[in-house]
TORTORBA-522130 format. One record per residue: residue number from 1; residue in one letter; x, y, z of N, C-alpha, C, O in turn. Coordinates in steps of 0.05 Angstrom, whole numbers. Layout:
<lumros>
pos code n_px n_py n_pz ca_px ca_py ca_pz c_px c_py c_pz o_px o_py o_pz
NUM a X Y Z X Y Z X Y Z X Y Z
...
</lumros>
This chain:
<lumros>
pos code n_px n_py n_pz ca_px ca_py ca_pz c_px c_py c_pz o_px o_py o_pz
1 x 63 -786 127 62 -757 125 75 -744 150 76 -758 170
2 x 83 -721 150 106 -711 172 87 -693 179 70 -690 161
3 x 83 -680 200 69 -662 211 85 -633 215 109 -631 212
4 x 68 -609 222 85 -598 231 79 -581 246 56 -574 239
5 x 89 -566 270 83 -550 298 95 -521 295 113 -516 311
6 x 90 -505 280 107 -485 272 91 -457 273 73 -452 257
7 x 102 -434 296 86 -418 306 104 -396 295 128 -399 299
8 x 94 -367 276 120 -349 271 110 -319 284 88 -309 279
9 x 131 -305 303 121 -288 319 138 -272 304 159 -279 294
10 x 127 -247 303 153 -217 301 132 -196 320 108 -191 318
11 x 145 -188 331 136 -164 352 153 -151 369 178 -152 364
12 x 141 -136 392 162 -122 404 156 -130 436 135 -140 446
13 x 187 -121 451 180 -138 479 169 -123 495 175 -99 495
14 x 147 -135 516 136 -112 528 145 -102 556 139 -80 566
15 x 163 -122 568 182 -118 589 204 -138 586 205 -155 568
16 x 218 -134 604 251 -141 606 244 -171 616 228 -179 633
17 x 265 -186 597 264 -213 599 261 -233 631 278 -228 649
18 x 250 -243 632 246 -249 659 259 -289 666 249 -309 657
19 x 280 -288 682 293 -321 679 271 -334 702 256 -328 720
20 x 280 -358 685 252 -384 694 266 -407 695 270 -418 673
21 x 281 -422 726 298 -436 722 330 -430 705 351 -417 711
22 x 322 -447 682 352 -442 668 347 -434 642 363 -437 623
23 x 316 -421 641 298 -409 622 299 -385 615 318 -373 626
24 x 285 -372 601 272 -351 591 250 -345 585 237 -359 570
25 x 240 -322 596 196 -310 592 205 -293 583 224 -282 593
26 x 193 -287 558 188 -258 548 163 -252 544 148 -271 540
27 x 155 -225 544 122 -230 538 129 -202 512 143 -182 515
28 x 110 -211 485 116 -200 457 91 -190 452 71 -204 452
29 x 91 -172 449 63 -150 430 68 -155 409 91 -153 401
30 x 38 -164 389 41 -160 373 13 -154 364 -4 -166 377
31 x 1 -134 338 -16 -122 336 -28 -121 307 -16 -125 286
32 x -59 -113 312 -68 -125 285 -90 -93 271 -104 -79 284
33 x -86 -92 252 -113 -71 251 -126 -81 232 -121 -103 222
34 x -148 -63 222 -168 -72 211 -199 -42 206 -201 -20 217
35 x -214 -51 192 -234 -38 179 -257 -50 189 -265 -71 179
36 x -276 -36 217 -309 -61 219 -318 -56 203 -307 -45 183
37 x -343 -60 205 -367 -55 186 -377 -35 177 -387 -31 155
38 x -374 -16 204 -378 21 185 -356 33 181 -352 57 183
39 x -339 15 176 -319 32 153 -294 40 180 -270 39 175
40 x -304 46 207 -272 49 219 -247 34 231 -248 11 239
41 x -220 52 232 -204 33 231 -211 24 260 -228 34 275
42 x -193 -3 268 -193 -16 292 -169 -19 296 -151 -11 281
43 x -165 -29 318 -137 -40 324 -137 -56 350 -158 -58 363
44 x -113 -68 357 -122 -95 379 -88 -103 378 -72 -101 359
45 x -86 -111 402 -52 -115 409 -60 -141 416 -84 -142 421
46 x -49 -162 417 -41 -192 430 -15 -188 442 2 -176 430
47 x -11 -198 465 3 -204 485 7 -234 477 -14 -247 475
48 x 31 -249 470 45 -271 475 69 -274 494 85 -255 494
49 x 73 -293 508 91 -308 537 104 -323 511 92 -332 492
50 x 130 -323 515 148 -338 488 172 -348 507 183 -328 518
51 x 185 -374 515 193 -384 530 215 -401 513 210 -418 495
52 x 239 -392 523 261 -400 511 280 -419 529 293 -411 549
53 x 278 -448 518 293 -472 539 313 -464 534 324 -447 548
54 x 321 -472 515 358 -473 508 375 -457 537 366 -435 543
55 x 387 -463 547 409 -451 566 425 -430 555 426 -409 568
56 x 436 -433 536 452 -405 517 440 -386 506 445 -362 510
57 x 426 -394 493 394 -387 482 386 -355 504 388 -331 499
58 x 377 -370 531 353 -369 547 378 -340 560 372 -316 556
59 x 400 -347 574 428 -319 569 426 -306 564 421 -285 576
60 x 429 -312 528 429 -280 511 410 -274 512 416 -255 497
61 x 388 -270 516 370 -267 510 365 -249 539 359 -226 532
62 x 366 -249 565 374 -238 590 386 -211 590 383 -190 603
63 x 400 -217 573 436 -201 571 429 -180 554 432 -157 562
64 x 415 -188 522 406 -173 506 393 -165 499 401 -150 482
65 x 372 -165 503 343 -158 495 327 -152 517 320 -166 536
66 x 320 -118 509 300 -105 532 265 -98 521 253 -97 500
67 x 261 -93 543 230 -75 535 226 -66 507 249 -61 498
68 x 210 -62 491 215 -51 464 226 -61 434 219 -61 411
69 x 246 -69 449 261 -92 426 249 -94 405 225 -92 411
70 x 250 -100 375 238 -122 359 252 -148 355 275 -151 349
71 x 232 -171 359 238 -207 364 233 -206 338 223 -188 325
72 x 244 -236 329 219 -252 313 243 -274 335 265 -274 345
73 x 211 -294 332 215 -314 335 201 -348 320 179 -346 310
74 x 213 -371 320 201 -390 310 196 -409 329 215 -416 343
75 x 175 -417 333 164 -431 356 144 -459 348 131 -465 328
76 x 147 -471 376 120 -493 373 93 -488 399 98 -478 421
77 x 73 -495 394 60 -498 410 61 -523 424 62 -546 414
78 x 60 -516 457 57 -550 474 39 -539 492 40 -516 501
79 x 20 -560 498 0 -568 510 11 -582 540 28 -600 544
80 x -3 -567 556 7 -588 587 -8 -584 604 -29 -573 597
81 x -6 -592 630 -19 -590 651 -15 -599 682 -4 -621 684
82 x -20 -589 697 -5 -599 726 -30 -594 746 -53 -586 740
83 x -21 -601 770 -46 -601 796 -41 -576 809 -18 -570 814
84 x -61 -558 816 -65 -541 822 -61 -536 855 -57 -558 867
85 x -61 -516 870 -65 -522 896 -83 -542 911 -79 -559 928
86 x -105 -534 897 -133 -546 904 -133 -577 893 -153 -592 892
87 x -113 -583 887 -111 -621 865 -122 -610 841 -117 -626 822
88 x -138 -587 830 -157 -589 807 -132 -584 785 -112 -571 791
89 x -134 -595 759 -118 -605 741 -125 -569 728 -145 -555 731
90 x -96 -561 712 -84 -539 712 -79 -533 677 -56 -538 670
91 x -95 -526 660 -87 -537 622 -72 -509 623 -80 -488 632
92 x -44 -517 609 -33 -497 601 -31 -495 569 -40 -512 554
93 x -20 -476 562 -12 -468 533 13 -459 524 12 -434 524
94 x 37 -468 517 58 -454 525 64 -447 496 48 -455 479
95 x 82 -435 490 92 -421 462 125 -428 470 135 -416 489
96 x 143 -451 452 162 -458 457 186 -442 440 200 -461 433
97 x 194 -426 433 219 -425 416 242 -433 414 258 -435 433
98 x 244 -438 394 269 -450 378 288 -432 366 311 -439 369
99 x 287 -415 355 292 -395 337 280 -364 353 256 -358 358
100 x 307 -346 361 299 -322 372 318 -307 372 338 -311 385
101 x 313 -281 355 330 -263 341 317 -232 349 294 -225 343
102 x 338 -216 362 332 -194 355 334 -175 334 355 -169 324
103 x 307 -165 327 313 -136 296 314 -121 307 306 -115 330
104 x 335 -109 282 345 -80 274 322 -71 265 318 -75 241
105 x 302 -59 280 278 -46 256 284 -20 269 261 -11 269
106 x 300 0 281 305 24 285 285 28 318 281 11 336
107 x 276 60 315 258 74 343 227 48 328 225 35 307
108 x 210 52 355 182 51 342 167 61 330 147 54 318
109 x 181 87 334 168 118 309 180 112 279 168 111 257
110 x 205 109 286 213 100 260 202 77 243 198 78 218
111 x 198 51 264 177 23 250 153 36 233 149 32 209
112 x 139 54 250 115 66 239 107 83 213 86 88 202
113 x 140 91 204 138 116 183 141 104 154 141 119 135
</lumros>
């Protein structure tokens, strides 16, 4: 049986792409609403770090894509960890993409209407 590692983001960027090595950080809002229990709405933003290896990739992505933006992206999750200042062992979570495209979804007023 084949497994599979497959994470799908669409959101918007919340600052200007930031280089990491021969990388790319973006950090992506994306937001959820909802109805509690007495009936009102909610709402709640997630913040994702979406980290683009590829070298060409990790470029355009520099070059093209600012604050605001709409992404989608296709990603994996990896698991890691390193030694801290202190020697104490460091668990990370990283969000890898593979696949990262900017949308045409217009203003954010416009997304909304």
């Amino acid at each position: 049986m084949r497994t599979t590692n497959l994470f799908i983001l669409r959101g918007r960027v919340g600052q200007a792409p930031k280089a990491f090595n021969k990388a790319a950080k973006i950090s992506v809002a994306t937001d959820r609403a909802w109805t509690d229990g007495k009936g009102e709405r909610r709402e709640e933003t997630d913040w994702v770090t979406v980290t683009i290896l590829n070298e060409k990739s990790a470029e355009w992505a520099l070059s093209n894509v600012a604050k605001g933006d709409a992404v989608y992206a296709e990603c994996r999750i990896a698991d890691g960890s390193y030694k801290g200042k202190d020697g104490e062992t460091v668990y990370t979570t990283d969000i890898i993409a593979s696949v990262f495209h900017k949308l045409d979804l217009g203003t954010r007023d416009d997304a909304a209407a």
